[in-house]
C-alpha positions as CSV (number, residue, x, y, z in Angstrom):
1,X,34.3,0.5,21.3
2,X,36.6,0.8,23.7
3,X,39.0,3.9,23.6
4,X,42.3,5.4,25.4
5,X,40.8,7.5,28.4
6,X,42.7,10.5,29.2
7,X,45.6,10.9,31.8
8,X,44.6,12.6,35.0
9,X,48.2,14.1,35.4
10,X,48.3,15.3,31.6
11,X,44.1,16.9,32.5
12,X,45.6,18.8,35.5
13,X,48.4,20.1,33.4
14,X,45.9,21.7,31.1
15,X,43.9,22.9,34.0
16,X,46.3,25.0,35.0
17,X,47.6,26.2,31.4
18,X,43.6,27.1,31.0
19,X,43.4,28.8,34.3
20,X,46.3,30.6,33.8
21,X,45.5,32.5,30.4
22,X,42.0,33.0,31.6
23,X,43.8,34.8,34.5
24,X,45.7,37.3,32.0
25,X,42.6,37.3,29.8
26,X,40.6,38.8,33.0
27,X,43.1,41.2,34.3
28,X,45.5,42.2,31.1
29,X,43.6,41.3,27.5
30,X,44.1,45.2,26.2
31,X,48.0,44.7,27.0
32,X,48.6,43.5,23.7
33,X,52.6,42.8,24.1
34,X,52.5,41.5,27.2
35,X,49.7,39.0,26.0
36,X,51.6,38.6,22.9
37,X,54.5,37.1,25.0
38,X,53.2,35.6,27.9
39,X,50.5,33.3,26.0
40,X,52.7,31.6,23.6
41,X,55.4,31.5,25.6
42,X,52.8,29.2,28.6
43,X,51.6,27.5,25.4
44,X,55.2,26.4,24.5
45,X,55.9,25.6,28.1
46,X,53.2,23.1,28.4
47,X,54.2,21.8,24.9
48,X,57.6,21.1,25.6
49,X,56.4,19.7,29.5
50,X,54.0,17.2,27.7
51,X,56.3,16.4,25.3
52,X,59.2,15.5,28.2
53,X,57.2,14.2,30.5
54,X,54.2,11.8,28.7
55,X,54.6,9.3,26.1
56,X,53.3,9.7,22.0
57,X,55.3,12.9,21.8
58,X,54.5,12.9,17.7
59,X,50.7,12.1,18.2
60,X,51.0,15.2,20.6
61,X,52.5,17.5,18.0
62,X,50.3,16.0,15.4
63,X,46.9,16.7,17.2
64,X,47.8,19.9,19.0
65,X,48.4,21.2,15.3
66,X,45.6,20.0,14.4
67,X,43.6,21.5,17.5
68,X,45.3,25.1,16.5
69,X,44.5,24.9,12.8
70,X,40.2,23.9,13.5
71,X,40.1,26.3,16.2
72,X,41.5,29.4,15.1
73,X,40.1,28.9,11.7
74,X,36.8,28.7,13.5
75,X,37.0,32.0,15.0
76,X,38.5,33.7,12.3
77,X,36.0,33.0,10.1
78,X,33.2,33.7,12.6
79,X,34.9,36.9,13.4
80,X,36.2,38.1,10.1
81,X,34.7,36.0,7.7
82,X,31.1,36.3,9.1
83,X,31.0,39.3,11.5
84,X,29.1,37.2,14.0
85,X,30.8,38.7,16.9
86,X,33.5,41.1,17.9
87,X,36.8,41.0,19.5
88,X,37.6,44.4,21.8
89,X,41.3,43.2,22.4
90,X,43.7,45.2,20.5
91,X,45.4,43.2,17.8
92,X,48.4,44.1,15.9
93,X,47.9,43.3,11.8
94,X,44.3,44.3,11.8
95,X,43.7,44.5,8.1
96,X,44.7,40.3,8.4
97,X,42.8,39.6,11.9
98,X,40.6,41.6,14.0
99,X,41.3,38.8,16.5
100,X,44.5,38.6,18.6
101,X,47.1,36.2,17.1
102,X,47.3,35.1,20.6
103,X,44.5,34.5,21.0
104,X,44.0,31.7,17.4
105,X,47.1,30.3,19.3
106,X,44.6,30.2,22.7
107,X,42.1,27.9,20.4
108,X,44.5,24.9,19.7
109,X,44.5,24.4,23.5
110,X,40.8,25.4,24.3
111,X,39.8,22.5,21.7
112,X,42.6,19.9,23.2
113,X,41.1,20.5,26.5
114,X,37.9,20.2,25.7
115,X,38.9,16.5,24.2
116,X,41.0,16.0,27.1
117,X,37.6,16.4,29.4
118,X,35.5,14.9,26.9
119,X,37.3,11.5,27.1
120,X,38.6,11.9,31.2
121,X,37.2,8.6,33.2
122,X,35.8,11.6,36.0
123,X,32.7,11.7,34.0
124,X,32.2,7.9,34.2
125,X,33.9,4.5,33.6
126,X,31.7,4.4,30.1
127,X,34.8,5.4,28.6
128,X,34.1,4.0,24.9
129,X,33.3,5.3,21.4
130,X,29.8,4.8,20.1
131,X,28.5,4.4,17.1
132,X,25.4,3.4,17.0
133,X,22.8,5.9,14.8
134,X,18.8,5.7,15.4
135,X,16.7,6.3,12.9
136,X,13.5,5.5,13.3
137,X,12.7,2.3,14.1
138,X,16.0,1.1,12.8
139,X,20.0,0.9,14.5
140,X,22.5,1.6,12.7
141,X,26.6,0.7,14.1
142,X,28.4,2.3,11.4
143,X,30.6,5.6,12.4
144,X,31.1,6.8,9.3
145,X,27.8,7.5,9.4
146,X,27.6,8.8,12.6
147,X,30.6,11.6,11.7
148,X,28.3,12.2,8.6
149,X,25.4,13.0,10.4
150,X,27.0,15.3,13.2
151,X,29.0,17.2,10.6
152,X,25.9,17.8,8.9
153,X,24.4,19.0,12.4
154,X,27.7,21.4,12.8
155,X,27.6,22.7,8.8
156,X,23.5,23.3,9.2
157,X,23.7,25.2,12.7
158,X,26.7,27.2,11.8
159,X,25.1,28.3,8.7
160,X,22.1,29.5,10.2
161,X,24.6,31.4,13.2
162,X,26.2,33.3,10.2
163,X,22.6,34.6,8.1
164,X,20.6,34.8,11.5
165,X,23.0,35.8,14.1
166,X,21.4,39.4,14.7
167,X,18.1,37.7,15.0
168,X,17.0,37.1,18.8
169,X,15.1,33.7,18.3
170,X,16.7,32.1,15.3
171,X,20.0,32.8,16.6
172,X,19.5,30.2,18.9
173,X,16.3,28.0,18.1
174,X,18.6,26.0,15.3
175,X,20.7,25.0,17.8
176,X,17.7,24.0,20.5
177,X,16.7,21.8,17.8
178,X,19.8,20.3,17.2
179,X,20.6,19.2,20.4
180,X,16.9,17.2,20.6
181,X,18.1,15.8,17.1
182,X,21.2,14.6,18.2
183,X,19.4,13.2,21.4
184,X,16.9,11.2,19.6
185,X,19.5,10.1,16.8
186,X,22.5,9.1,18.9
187,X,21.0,8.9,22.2
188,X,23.7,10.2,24.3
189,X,24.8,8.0,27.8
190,X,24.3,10.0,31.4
191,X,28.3,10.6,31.0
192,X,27.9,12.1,27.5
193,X,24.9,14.0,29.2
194,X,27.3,14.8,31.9
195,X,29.5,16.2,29.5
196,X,26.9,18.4,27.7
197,X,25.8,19.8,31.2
198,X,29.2,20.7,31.8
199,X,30.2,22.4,28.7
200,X,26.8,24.3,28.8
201,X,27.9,25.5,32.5
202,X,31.7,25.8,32.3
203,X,31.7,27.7,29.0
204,X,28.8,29.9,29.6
205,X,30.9,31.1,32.9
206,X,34.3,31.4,31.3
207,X,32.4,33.1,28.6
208,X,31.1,35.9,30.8
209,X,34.3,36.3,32.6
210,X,36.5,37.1,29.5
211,X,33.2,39.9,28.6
212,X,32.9,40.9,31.8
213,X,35.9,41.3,33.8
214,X,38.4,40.9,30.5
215,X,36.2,42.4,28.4
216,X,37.7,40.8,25.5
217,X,35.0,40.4,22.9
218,X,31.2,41.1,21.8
219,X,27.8,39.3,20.9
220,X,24.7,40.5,19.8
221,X,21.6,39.6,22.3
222,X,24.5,38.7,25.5
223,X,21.5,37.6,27.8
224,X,23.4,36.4,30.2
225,X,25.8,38.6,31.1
226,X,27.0,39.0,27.7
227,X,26.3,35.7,26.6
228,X,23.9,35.3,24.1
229,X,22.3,31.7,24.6
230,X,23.5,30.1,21.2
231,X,26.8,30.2,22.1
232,X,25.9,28.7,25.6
233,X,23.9,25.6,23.5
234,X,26.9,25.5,21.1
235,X,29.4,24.7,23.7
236,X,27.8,21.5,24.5
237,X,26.8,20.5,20.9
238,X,30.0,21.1,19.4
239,X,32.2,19.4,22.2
240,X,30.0,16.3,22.5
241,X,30.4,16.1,18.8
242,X,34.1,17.3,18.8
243,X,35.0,14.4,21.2
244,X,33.9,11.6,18.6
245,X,35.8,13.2,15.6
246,X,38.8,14.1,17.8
247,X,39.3,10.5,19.0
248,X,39.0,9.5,15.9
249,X,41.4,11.5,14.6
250,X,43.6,10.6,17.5
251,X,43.6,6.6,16.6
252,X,44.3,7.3,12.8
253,X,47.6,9.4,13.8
254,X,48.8,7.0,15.8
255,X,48.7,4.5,13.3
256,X,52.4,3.1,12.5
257,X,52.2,4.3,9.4
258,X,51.9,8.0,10.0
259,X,54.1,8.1,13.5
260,X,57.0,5.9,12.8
């Protein structure tokens, strides 16, 4: 099925709000009321410039919401809940997050950009939503049961990330597996393997630079430079998945219904 790709001008907007933050994340993460300002406040910016200057300003509001609740809920539970890894950025109500609130407000846009790169036409004119599920011998075109499935691949992995995270194999076998699961059940296109490869690349080397030069957070078994190599794998599981379940998301909000 065809789908809405995503605006070039909108994509370089977010570029730069990305590469901004990851600038201040670099040089000034321990300056916790300077971050504590200056995030937000480019968050807001951006907000308010997409808002003015593109189209489906609710739908905007509505998903970047959305993007904020998943992502920092995500982190916080990994972080607090779990104790998975550390954050070394000072924070300022530690007995309610050891992570930065700027930083759960950083997640809303990490997981709309993400989508926004997922669905950008740069990665191929294949621009389309599939649905199609393999098993065995036997197609299936239903995407309810292709959401199903890759939840279940996200609730499975993440469990075994919280009981096995110290471990330095089954920290990240569970998540080799998955991705040759996925492959075989929902046989990704070149531009979805396009994507994967990116995400794999991109977010191990953002990754390291927010360790190494910001020195923001910790992992257990960081391999590569700091990285351990789940995380690395779970960067291009999660968004290949995350793309499917944001657009879908995306077409239900903008149903008349909910946005007029």
């Amino acid at each position: 099925m065809k789908v809405k790709a995503t605006n070039g001008k909108s994509l370089l907007v977010d570029t730069f709000v990305i590469v901004a933050i990851s600038i201040l994340i670099c040089f000034f993460s321990k300056k916790l009321l300077l971050m504590s300002i200056v995030v937000p406040l480019i968050l807001a910016v951006r907000l308010i410039y997409t808002l003015i200057r593109f189209d489906e300003k609710k739908q905007e509001i509505i998903l970047y919401t959305i993007c904020t609740i998943l992502g920092a809920f995500n982190d916080w539970n990994s972080v607090v809940g779990k104790g998975v890894y550390d954050y070394h950025a000072p924070v300022y109500f530690p007995e309610f997050s050891t992570i930065p609130i700027w930083m759960l407000l950083y997640w809303g846009m990490i997981l709309r950009y993400m989508a926004a790169v997922a669905w950008w036409p740069g990665l191929g004119k294949d621009v389309e939503l599939k649905n199609e599920v393999h098993l065995g011998s036997k197609v299936w075109k239903s995407t309810p049961t292709k959401i199903i499935l890759q939840l279940a691949i996200v609730f499975v992995t993440r469990q075994f990330i919280y009981h096995y995270y110290l471990d330095s194999v089954l920290s990240f076998a569970p998540f080799v597996v998955a991705l040759i699961l996925y492959s075989l059940i929902f046989r990704p296109n070149k531009r979805e393997i396009k994507l994967g490869l990116l995400c794999i690349s991109l977010g191990t080397v953002v990754e390291i630079l927010y360790i190494g030069a910001g020195d923001l957070h910790y992992y257990h078994h960081g391999i590569l430079f700091g990285v351990p190599i789940w995380i690395s794998l779970w960067w291009s599981l999660s968004v290949i998945i995350w793309k499917d379940i944001y657009k879908l998301i995306e077409q239900k909000i903008s149903s008349p219904s909910i946005c007029n």
